[in-house]
N, C-alpha and C positions, 0 to 999 in steps of 0.2 A: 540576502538575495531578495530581488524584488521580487513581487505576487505573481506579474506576467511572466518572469522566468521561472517561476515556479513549474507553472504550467506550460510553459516551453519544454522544461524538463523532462514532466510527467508524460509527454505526447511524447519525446525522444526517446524514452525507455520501452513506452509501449508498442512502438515501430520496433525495436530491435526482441522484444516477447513475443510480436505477432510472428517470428522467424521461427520459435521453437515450438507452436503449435500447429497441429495438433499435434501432441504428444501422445499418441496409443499406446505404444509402449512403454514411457514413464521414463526415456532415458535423460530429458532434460527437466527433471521433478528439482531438483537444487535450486537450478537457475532461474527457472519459472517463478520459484517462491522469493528468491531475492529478488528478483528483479517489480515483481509484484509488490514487497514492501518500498521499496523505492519508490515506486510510481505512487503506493498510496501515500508515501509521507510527504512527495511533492503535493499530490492533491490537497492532502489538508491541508499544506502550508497555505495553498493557494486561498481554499474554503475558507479558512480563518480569519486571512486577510482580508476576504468580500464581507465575510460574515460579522467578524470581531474589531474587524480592523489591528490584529495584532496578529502573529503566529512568532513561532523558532522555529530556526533551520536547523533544528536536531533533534535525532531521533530520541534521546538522551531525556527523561522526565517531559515528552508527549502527551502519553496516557495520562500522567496527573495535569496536567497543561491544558487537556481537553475537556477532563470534568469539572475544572474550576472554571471553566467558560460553558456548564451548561452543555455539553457534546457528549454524554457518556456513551450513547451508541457510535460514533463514530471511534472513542476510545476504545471501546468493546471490541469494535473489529480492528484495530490497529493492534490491539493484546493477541487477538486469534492469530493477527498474521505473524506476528514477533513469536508467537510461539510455533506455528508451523515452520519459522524460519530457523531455531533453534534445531529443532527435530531433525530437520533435513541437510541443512550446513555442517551442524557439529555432530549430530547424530547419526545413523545410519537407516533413518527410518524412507521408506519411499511414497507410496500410493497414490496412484494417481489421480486419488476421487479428492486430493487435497490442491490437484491444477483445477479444477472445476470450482474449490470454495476459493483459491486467490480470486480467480478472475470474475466470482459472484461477491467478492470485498469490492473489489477495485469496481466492479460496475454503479455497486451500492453508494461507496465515497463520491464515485464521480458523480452521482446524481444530486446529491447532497451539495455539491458545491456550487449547483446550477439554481441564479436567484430566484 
């Protein structure tokens, strides 16, 4: 996929997130967090591409993909999201103080991607 659709993507995702917040109650904590990894893995892809002029479209060996280009804070929070996303899809864990750190990842990546 190209860079621009990249970030086609990641605005598309984030339009259909903006639906489930706010969440006071925590009852869309699942979907929040996936849909959050999504949008950042678009983002990087997009980032990468301005930045490195390279990315992959999968989520699949990212993290190491990011510190061999020099991005280990971007890596860092792409590990924090995969692991809140672990938690909460296959686990039964909730909290909702963890819709607060997707959407302070995803603020963070997106800033990062802007030249």
């Amino acid at each position: 996929m190209k860079a621009d659709m990249h970030l086609k993507k990641a605005k598309n995702i984030y339009t259909s997130l903006k639906k489930l917040l706010p969440d006071d109650e925590g009852k869309n904590v699942e979907a929040i967090v996936e849909l959050s990894y999504g949008i950042a893995q678009h983002l990087i892809a997009y980032g990468m591409e301005m930045k490195h002029n390279k990315h992959i479209d999968s989520h699949v060996g990212l993290a190491k993909f990011l510190i061999e280009n020099g991005e280990d804070q971007i890596s860092e929070w792409f590990i924090n999201l995969n692991i809140f996303r672990q938690g909460r899809w296959y686990g039964g864990k909730g909290n909702g103080e963890i819709v607060k750190e997707c959407l302070k990842i995803i603020k963070e990546i997106e800033e990062w991607t802007k030249l």
